[in-house]
PLY file of the C-alpha trace (Angstrom):
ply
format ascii 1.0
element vertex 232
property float x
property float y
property float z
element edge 231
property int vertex1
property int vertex2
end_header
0.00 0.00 0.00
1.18 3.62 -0.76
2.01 6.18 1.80
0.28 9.22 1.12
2.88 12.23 1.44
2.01 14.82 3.86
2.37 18.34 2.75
3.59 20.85 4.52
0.43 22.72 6.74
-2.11 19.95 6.11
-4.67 19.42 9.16
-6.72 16.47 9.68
-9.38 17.77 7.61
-7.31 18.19 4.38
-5.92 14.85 5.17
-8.87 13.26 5.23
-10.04 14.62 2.08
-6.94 13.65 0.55
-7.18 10.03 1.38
-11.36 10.28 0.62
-10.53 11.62 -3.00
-7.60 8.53 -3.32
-10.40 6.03 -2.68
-12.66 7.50 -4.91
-9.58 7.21 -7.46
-9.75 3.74 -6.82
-6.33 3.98 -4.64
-5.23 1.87 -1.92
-2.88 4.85 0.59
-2.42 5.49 4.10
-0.28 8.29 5.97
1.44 8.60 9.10
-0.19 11.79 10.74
1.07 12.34 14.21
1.86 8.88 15.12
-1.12 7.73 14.20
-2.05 5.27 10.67
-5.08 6.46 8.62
-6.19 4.90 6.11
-8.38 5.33 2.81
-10.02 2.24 2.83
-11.54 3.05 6.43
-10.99 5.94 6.84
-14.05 8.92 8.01
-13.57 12.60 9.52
-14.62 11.29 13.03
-12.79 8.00 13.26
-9.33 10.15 12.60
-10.47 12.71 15.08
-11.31 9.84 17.52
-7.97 8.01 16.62
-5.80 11.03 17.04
-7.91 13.34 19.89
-10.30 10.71 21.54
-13.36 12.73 20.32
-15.19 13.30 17.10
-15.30 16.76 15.21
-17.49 17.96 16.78
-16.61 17.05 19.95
-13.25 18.49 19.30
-14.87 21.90 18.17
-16.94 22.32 21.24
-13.77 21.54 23.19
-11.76 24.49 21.56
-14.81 27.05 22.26
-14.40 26.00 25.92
-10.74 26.36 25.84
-11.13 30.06 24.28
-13.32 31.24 26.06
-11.31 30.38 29.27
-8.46 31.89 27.99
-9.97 35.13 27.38
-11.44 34.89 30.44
-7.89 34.43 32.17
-6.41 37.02 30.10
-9.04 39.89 30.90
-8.05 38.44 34.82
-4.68 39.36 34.04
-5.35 42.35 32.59
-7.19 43.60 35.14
-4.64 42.59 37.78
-2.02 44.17 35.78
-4.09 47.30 35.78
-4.68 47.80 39.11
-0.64 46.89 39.54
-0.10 50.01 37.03
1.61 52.26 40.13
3.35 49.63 41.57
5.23 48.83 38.71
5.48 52.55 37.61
7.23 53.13 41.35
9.25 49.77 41.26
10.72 51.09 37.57
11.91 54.50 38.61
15.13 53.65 40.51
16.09 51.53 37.46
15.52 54.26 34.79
17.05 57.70 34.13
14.61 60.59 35.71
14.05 61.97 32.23
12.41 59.16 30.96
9.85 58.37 34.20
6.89 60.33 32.51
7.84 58.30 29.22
8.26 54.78 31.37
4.68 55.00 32.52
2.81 56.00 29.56
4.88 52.70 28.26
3.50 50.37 31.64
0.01 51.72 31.26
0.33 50.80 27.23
1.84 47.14 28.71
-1.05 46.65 31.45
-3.99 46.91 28.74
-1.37 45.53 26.04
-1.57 41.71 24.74
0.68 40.64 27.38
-1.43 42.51 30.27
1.86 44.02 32.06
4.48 41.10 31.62
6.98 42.93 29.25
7.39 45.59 31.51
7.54 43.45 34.60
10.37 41.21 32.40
12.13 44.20 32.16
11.85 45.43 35.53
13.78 41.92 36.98
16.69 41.99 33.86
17.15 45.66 34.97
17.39 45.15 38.51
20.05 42.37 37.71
21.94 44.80 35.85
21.87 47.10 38.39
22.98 44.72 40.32
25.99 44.05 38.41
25.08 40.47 37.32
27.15 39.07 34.80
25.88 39.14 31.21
25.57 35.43 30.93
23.41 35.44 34.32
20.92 38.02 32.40
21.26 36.13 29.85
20.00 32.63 31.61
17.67 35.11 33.56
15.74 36.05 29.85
15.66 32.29 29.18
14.09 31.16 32.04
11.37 33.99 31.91
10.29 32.02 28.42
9.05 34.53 25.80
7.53 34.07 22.33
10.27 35.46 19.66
7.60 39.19 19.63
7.86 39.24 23.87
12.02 38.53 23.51
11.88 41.70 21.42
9.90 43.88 23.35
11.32 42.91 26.50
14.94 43.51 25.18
13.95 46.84 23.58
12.49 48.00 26.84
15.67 47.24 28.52
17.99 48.77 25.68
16.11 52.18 25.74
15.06 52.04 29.63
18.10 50.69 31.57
20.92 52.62 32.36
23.11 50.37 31.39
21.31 48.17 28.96
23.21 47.22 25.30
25.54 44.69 27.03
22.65 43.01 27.44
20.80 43.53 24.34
23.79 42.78 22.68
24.15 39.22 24.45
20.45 38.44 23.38
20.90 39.85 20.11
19.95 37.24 16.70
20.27 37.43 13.50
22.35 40.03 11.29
22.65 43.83 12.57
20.95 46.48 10.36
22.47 50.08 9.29
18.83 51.17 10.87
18.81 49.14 14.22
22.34 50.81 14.96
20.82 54.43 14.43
18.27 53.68 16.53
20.35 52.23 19.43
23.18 55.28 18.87
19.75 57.59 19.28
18.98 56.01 22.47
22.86 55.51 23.85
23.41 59.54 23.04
20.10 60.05 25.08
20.89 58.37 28.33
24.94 59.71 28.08
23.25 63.41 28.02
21.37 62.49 31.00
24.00 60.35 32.80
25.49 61.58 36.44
27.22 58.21 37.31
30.48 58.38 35.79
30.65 54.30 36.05
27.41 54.22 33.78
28.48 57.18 31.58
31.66 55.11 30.64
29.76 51.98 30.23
27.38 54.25 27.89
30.41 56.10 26.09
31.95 52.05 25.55
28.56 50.78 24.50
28.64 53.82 21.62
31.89 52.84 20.52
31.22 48.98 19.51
27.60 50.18 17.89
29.38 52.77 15.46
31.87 50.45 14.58
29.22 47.68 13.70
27.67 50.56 11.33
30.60 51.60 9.85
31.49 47.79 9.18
28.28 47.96 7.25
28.46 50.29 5.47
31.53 49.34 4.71
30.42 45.99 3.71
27.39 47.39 1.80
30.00 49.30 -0.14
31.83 46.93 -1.56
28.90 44.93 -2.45
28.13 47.47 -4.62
31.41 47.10 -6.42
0 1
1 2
2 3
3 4
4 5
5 6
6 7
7 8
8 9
9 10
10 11
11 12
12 13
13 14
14 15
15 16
16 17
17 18
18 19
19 20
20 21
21 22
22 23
23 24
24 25
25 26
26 27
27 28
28 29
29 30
30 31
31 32
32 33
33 34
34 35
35 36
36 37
37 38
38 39
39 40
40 41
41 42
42 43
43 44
44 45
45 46
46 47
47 48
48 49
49 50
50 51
51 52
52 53
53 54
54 55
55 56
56 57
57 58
58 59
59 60
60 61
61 62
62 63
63 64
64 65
65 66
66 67
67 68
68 69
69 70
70 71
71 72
72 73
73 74
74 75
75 76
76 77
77 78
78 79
79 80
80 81
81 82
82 83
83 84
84 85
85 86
86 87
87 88
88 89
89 90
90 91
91 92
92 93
93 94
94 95
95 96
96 97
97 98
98 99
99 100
100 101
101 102
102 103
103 104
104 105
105 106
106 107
107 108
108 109
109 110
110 111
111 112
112 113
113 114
114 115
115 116
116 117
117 118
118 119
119 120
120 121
121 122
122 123
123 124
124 125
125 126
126 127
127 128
128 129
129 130
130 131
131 132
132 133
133 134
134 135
135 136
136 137
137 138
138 139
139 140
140 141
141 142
142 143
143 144
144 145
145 146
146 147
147 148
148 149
149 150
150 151
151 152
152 153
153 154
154 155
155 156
156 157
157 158
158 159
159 160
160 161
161 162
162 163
163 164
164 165
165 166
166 167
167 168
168 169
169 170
170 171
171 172
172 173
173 174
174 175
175 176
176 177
177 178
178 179
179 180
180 181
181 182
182 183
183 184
184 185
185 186
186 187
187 188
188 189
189 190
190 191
191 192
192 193
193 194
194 195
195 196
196 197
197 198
198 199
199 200
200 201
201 202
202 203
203 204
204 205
205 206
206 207
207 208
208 209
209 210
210 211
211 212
212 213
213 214
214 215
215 216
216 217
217 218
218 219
219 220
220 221
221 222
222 223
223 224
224 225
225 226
226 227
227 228
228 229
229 230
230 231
């Protein structure tokens, strides 16, 4: 008997239909779909669904409504906790931050509280900052950012929070840093690093700041440098 290949993106459903329309073709396939063997000769919408979930389709629909709806019912829970947490958070911030950002810092925690992630990205950012003002190491805020176990959009909010927020933030957004620097993402850090050094009375952080504005210009002049030549 054939094995039917699965394509990239195909759900039960589509399987099913696929190995429905082989039958009616007068073929004789099966697949492999999650472990489990379906096959054409026997196969029906509800026996996979039973086979693969322990429920039929419709059973299996009425169980994601109930899941939804308990999730948005968890999340507007959240939300409202992170609300009511809005000043707490503001105050718990401010030691962490330069004073000439605290009006911006919670306009941005208000934004977080009624955001998607109801508070979390700022409250991330409030324990990597407090490590870095604690003079962790950069591979301890590094484990620190694993552990708290964001989704690839949270990882960069979080880190952006922390590069524009902290006073001593690029080492760390450095560390966490993938993929390929951009000419634009440089500006925009320089923008941020010139910011906090205008602003900076700790000469330990001003250095730090002055260093951190060193090794971003020379990634943009590399390049541009690079881009250069490409266009040789």
């Amino acid at each position: 008997m054939e094995e039917l290949e699965l394509l990239c993106g195909d759900s039960i459903d589509t399987v099913v239909k696929r190995l429905l329309k082989a039958k009616v073709e007068g073929k004789h396939v099966f697949c492999d779909f999650n472990g489990v063997k379906l096959y054409s000769d026997s196969v029906t919408l509800d026996s996979a669904y039973t086979e693969i979930f322990g429920c039929t389709k419709a059973e299996w629909n009425e169980r994601l409504k109930k899941d939804i709806a308990e999730s948005e019912k968890r999340m507007e829970e959240d939300r409202k906790c992170a609300i009511e947490n809005i000043p707490n958070v503001i105050e718990r911030g401010k030691p962490l931050i330069y004073p000439f950002r605290h009006e911006e810092w919670a306009k941005l925690v208000e934004a977080d509280a009624n955001g998607d992630y109801c508070g979390l990205i700022t409250t991330y950012a409030i324990e990597i900052m407090t490590a870095i003002e604690e003079e962790k190491t950069v591979e301890e805020l590094v484990e620190m950012f694993k552990e708290q176990g964001h989704s690839g959009w949270s990882a960069s909010l979080t880190r952006i929070v922390i590069m524009t927020y902290s006073r001593n933030g690029y080492p760390f957004y450095k560390a966490t840093r993938y993929g390929e620097w951009t000419e634009e993402e440089c500006e925009a850090i320089l923008k941020i690093l010139q910011d906090n050094e205008e602003h900076s009375k700790d000469l330990r952080i001003a250095n730090s700041v002055a260093e951190s504005k060193k090794d971003v210009t020379t990634k943009q002049k590399r390049l541009v440098r690079n881009q250069n030549k490409g266009q040789l």
